[in-house]
VODO-875108 format. One record per residue: x, y, z of N, C-alpha, C in turn; residue in three letters. Coordinates in nm, 3 decimals, padded with zeros to 5 digits. Atoms other than C-alpha are relative to their C-alpha. Layout:
! VODO-875108
+---------+---------+---------+---------+---------+---------+---------+---------+---------+-----+
:      nu :      nv :      nw :     cau :     cav :     caw :      cu :      cv :      cw :  aa :
+---------+---------+---------+---------+---------+---------+---------+---------+---------+-----+
:       X :       Y :       Z :       X :       Y :       Z :       X :       Y :       Z : ALA :
...
+---------+---------+---------+---------+---------+---------+---------+---------+---------+-----+
END
This chain:
! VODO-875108
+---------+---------+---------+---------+---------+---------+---------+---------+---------+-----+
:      nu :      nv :      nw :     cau :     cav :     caw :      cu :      cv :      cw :  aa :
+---------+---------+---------+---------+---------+---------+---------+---------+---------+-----+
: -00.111 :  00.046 : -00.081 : -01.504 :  04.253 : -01.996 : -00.018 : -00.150 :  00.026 : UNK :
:  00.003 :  00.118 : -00.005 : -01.427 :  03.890 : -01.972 :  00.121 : -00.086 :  00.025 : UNK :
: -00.090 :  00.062 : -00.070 : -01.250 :  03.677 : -01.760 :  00.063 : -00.115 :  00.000 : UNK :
: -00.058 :  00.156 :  00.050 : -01.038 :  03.366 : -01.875 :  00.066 : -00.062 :  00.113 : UNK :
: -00.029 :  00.087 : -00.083 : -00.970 :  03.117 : -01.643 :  00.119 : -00.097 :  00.006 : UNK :
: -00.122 :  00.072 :  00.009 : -00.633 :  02.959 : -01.568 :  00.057 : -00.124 :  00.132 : UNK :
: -00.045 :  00.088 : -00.148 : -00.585 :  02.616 : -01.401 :  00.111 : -00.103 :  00.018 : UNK :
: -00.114 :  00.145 :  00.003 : -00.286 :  02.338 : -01.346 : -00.080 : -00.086 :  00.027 : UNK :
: -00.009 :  00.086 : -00.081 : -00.320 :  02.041 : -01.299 :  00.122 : -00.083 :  00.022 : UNK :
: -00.138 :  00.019 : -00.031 : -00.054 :  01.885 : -01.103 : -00.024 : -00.140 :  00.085 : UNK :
:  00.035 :  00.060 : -00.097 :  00.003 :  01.574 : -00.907 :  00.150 : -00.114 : -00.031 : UNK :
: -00.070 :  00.081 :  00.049 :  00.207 :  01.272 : -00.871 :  00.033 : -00.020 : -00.138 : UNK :
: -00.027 :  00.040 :  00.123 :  00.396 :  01.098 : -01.203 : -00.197 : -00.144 : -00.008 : UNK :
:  00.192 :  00.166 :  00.050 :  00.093 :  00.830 : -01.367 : -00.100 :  00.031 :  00.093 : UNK :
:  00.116 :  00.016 : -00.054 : -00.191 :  00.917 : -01.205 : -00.113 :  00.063 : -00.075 : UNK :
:  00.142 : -00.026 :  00.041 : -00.409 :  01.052 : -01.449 : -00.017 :  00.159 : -00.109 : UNK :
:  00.047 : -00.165 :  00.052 : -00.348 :  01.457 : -01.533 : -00.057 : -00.026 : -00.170 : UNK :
:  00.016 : -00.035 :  00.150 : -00.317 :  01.438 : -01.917 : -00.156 : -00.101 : -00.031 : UNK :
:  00.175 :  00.047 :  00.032 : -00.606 :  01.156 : -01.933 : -00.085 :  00.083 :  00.036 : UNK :
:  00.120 : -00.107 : -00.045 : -00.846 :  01.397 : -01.739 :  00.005 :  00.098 : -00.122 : UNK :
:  00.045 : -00.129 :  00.075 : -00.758 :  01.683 : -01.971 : -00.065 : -00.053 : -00.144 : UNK :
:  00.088 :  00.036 :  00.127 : -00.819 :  01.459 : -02.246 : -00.107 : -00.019 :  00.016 : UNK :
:  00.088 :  00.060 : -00.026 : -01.148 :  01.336 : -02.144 : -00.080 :  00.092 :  00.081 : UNK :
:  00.091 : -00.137 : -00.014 : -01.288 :  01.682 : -02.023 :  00.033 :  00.060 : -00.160 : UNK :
:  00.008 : -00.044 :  00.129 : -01.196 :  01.754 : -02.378 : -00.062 : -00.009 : -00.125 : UNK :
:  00.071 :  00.105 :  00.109 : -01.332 :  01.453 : -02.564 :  00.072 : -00.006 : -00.121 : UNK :
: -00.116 :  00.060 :  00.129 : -01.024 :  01.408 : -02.818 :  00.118 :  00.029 :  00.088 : UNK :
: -00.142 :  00.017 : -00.056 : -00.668 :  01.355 : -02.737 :  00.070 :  00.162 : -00.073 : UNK :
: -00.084 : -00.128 :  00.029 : -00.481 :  01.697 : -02.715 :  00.132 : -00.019 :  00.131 : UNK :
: -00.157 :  00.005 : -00.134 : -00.218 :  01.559 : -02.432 :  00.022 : -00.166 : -00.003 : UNK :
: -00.093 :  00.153 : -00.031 :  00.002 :  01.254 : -02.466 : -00.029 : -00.067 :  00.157 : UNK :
:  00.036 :  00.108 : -00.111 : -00.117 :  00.992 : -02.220 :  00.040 : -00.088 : -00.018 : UNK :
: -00.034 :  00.163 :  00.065 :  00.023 :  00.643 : -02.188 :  00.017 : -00.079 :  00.207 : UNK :
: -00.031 :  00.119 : -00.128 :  00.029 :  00.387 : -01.834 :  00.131 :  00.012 :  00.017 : UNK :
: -00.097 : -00.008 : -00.140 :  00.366 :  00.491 : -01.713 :  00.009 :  00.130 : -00.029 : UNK :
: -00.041 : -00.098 : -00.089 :  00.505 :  00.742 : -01.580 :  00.119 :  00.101 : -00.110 : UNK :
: -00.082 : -00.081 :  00.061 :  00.728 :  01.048 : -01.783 : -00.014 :  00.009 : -00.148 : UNK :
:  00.038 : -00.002 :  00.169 :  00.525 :  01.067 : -02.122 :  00.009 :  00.191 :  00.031 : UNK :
: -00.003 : -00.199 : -00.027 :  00.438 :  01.472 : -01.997 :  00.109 :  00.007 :  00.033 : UNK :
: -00.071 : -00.050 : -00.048 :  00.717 :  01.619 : -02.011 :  00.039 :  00.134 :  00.018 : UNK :
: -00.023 : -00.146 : -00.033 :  00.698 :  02.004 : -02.029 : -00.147 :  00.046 :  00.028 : UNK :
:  00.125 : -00.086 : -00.033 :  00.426 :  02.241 : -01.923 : -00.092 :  00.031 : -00.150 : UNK :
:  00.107 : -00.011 :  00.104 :  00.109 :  02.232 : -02.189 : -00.071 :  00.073 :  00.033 : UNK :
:  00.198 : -00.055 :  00.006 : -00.197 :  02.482 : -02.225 : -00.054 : -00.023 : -00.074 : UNK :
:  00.082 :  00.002 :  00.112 : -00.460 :  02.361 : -02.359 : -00.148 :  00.073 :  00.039 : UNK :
:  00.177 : -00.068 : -00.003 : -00.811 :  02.560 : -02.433 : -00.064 : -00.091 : -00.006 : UNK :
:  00.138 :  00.049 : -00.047 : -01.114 :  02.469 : -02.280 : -00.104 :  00.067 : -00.036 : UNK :
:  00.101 : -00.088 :  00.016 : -01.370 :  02.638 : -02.443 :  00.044 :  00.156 : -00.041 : UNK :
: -00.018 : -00.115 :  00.016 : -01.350 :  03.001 : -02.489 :  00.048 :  00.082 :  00.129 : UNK :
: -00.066 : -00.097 : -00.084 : -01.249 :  03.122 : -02.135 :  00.065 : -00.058 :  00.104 : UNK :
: -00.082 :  00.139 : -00.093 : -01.075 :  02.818 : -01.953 :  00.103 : -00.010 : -00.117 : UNK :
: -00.135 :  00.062 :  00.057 : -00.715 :  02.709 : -02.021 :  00.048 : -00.093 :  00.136 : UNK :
: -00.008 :  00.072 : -00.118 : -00.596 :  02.422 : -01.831 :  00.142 : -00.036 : -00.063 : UNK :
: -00.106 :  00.008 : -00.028 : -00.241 :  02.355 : -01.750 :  00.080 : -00.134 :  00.015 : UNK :
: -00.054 :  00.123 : -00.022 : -00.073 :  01.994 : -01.832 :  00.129 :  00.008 :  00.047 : UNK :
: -00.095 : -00.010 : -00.053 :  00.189 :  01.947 : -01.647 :  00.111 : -00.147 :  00.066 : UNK :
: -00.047 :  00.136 : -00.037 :  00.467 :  01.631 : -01.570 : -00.014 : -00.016 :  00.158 : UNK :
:  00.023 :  00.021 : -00.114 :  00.420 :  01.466 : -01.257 :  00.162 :  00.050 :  00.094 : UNK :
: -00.061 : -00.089 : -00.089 :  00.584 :  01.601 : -00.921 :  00.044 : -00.082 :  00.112 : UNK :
: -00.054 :  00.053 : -00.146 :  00.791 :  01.401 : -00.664 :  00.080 :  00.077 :  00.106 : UNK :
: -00.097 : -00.062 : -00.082 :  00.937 :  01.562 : -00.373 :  00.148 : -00.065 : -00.010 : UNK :
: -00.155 :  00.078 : -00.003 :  01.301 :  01.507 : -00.372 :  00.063 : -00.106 :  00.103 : UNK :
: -00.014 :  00.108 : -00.116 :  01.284 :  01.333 : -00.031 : -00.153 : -00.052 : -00.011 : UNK :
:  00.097 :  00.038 : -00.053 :  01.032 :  01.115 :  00.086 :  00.009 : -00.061 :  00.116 : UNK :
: -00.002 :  00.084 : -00.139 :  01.005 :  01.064 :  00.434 : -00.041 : -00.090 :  00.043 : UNK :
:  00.049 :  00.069 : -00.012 :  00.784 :  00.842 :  00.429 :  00.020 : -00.155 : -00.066 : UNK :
: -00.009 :  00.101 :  00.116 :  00.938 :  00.503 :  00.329 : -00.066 : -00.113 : -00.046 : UNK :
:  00.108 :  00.099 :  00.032 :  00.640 :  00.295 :  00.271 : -00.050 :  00.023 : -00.133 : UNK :
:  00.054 : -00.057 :  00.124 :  00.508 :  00.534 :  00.055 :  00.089 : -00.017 : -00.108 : UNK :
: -00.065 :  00.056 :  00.144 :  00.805 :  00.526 : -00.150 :  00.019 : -00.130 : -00.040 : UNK :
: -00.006 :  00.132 :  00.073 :  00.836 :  00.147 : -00.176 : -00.127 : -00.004 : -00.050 : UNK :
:  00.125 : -00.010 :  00.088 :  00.489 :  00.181 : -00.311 :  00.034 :  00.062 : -00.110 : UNK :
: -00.023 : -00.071 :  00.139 :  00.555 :  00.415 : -00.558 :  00.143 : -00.051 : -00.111 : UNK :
: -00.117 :  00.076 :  00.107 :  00.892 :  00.228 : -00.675 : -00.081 : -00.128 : -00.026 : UNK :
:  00.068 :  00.128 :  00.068 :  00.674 : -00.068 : -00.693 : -00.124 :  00.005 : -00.122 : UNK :
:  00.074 : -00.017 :  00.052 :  00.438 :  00.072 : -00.877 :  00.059 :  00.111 : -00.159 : UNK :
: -00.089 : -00.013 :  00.078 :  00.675 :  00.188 : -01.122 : -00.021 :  00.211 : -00.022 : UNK :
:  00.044 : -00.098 :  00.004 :  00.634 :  00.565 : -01.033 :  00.147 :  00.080 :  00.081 : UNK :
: -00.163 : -00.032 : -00.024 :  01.012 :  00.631 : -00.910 :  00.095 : -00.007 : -00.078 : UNK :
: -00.132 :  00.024 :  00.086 :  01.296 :  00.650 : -01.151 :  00.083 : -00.116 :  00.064 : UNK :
: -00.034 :  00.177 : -00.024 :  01.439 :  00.279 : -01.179 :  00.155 :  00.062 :  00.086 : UNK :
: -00.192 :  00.003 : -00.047 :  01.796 :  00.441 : -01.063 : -00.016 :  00.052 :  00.137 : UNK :
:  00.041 : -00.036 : -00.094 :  01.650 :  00.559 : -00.758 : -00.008 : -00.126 :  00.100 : UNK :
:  00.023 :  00.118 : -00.082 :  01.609 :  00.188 : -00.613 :  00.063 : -00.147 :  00.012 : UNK :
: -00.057 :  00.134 : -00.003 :  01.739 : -00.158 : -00.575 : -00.171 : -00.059 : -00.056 : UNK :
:  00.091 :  00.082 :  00.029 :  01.514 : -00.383 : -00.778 : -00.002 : -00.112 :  00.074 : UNK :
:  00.043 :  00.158 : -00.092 :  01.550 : -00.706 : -00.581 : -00.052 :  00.015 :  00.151 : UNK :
:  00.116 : -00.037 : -00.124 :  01.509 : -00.528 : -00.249 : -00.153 :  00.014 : -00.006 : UNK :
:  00.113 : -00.087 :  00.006 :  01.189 : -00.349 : -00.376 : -00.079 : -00.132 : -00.050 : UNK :
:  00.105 :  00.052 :  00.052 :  01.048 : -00.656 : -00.555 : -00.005 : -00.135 :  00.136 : UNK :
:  00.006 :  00.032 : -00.118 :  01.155 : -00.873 : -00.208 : -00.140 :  00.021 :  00.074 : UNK :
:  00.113 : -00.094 : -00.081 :  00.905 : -00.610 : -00.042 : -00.171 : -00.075 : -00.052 : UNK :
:  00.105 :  00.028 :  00.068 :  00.659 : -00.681 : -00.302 : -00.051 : -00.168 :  00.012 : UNK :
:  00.052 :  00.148 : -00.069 :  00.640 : -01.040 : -00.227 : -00.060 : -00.041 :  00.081 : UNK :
:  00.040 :  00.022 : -00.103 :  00.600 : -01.031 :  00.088 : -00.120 :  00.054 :  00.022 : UNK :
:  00.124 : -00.099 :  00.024 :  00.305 : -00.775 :  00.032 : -00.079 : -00.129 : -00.071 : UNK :
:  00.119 :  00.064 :  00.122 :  00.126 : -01.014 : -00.230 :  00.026 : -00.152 :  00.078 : UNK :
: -00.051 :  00.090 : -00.075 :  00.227 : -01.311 : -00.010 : -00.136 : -00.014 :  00.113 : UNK :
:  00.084 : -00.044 : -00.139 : -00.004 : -01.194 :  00.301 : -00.145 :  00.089 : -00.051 : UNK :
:  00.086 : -00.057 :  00.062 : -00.234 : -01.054 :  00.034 : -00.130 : -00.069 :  00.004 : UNK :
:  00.057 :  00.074 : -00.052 : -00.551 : -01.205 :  00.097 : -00.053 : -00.079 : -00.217 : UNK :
:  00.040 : -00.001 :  00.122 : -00.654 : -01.204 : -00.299 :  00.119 : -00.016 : -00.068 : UNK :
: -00.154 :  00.099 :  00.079 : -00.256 : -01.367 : -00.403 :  00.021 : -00.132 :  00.084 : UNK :
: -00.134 :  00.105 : -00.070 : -00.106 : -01.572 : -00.154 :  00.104 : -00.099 : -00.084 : UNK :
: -00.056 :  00.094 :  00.073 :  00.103 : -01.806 : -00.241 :  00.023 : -00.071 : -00.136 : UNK :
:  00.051 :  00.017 :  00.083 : -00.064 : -01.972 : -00.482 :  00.007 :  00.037 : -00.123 : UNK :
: -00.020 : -00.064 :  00.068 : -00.041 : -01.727 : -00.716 :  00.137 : -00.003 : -00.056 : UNK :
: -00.148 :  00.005 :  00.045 :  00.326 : -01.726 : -00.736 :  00.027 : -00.114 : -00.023 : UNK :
: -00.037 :  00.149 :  00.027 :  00.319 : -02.121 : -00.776 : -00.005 : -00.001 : -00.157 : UNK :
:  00.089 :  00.011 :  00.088 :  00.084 : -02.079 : -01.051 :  00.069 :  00.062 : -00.161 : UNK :
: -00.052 : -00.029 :  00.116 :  00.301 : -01.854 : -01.247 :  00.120 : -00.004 : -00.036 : UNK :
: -00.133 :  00.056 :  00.015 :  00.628 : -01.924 : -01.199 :  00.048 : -00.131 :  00.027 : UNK :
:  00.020 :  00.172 :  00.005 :  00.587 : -02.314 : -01.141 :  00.117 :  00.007 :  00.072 : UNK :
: -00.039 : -00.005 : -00.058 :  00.789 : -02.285 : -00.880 : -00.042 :  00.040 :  00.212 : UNK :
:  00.087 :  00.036 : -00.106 :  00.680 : -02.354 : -00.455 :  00.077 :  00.106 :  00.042 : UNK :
: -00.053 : -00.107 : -00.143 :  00.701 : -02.070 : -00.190 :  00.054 : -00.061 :  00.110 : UNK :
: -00.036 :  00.078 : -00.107 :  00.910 : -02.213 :  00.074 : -00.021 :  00.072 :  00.103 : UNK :
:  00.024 : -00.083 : -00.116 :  00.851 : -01.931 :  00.331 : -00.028 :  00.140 : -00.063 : UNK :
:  00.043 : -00.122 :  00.068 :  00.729 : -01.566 :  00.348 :  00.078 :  00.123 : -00.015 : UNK :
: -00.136 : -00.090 :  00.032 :  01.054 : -01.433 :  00.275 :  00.013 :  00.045 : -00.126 : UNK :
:  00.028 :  00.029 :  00.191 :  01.031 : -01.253 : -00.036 :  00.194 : -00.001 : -00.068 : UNK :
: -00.106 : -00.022 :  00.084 :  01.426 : -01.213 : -00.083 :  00.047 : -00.118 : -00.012 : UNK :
: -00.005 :  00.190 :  00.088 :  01.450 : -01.611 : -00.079 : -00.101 : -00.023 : -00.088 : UNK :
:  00.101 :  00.010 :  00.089 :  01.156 : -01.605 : -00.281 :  00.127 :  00.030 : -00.171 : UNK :
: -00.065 : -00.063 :  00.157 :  01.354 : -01.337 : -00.566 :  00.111 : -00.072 : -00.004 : UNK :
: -00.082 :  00.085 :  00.025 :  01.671 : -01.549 : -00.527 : -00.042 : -00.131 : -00.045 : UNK :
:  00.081 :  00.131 :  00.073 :  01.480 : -01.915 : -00.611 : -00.036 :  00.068 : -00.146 : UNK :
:  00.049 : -00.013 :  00.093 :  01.327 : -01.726 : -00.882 :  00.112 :  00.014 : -00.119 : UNK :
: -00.165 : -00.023 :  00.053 :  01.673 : -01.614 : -01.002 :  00.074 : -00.113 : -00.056 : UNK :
: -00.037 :  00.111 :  00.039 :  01.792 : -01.943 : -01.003 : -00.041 : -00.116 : -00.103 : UNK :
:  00.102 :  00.098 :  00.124 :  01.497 : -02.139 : -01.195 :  00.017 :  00.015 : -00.136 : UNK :
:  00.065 : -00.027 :  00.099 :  01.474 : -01.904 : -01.447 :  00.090 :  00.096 : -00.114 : UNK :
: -00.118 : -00.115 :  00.030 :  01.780 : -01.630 : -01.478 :  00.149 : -00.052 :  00.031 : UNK :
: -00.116 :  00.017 : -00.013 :  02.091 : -01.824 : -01.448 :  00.043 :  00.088 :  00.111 : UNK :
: -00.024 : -00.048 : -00.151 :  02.092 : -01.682 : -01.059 : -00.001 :  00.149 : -00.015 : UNK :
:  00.033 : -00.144 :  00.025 :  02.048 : -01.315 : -01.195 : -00.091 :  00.058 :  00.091 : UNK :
:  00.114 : -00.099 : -00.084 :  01.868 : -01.165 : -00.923 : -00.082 :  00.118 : -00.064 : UNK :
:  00.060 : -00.076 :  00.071 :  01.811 : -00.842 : -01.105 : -00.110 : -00.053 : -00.113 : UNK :
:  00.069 : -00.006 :  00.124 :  01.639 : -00.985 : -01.379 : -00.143 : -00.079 :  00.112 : UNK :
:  00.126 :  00.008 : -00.066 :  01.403 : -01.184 : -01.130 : -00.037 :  00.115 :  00.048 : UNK :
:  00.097 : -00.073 : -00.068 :  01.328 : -00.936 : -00.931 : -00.044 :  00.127 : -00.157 : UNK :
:  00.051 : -00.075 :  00.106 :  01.247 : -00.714 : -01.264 : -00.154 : -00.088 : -00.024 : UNK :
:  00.063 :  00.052 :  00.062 :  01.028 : -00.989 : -01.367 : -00.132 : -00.040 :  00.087 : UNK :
:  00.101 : -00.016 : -00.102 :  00.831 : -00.999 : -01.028 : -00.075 :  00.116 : -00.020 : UNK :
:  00.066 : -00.129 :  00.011 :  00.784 : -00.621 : -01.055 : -00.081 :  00.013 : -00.105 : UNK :
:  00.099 :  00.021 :  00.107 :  00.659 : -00.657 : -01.420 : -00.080 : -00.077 :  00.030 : UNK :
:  00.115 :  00.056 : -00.003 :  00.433 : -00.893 : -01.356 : -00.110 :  00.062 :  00.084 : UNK :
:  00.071 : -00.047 : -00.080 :  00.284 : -00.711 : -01.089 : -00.090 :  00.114 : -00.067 : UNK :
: -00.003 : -00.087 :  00.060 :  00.300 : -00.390 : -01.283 : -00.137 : -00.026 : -00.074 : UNK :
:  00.071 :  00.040 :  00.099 :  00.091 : -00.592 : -01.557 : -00.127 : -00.054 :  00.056 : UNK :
:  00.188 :  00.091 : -00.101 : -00.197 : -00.744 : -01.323 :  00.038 : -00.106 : -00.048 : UNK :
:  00.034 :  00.164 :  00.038 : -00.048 : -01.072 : -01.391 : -00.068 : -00.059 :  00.109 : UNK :
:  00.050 :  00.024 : -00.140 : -00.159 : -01.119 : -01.011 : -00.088 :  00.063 :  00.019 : UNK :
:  00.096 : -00.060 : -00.025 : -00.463 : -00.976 : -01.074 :  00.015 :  00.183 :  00.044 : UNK :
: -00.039 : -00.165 : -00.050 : -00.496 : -00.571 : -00.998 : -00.055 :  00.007 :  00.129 : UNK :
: -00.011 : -00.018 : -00.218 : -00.390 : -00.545 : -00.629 : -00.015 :  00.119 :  00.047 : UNK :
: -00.026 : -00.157 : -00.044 : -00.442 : -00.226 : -00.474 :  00.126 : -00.024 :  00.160 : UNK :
: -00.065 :  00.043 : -00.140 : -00.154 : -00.221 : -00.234 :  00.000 :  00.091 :  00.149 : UNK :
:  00.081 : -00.098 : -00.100 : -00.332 :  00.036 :  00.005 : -00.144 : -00.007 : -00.012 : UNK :
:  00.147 : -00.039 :  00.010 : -00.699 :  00.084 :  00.109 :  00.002 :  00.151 :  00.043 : UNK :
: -00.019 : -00.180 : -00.111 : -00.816 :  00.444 :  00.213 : -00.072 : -00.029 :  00.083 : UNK :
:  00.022 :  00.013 : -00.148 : -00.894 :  00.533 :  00.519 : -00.155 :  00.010 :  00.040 : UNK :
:  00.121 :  00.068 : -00.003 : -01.238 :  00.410 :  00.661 : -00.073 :  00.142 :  00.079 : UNK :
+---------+---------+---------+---------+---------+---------+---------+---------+---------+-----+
END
């Protein structure tokens, strides 16, 4: 008699499932890639002879009460883009990497050759708009979020855990 073992794993979009299963596996048997909606249906893959583990696409509640958390997760490109205002959300993000102790300012001089006049990030994404996008807001604030996205500003964690 012998007992096979059946587990999910489940969690937010991008955080990791299909890499883990690959890498308790040691070869690629689950599509992985740095964003978000590569898994898209339920996978089993065997683990050995009496484990099966359960890939599965990531899981957002339909609300989130919490709206910090979700401007995190739209900033971090882990929300469906139609779900948000990009110039608000990359606004946010300014002001975050702004007061950041490891960006300030500086940072945004540096790569958009362009001066922070205050720590407003939606005059920030409008200037940027103007320099660079024929006043296109959307496309700045896209181009804030990508950069962020990309560690052009270095990889920020925009939370610590709790001490």
């Amino acid at each position: 008699f012998c007992l096979k073992v059946r587990a999910g794993i489940v969690g937010y979009p991008n955080v990791g499932k299909s890499s883990l299963i690959n890498r308790l596996l040691k070869r690629r048997m689950c599509p992985a890639a740095p964003r978000p909606g590569v898994t898209r249906e339920l996978k089993w893959v065997r683990f050995g002879k009496d484990l099966e583990l359960l890939d599965s696409p990531g899981i957002l509640p339909m609300r989130i009460s919490d709206q910090t958390a979700a401007l995190k997760l739209a900033i971090c490109d882990d929300i469906g883009e139609r779900s948000y205002d990009f110039a608000d959300v990359a606004a946010i993000l300014v002001q975050i990497l702004l007061r950041h102790p490891a960006v300030g300012s500086e940072a945004f001089r540096k790569r958009y050759k362009i001066d922070v006049d205050s720590d407003c990030g939606k005059l920030f994404v409008t200037k940027l708009s103007v320099h660079l996008f024929n006043g296109d807001t959307t496309q700045a604030a896209f181009r804030i979020l990508s950069d962020f996205r990309k560690g052009r500003f270095g990889w920020v964690a925009l939370e610590r855990p709790p001490t």
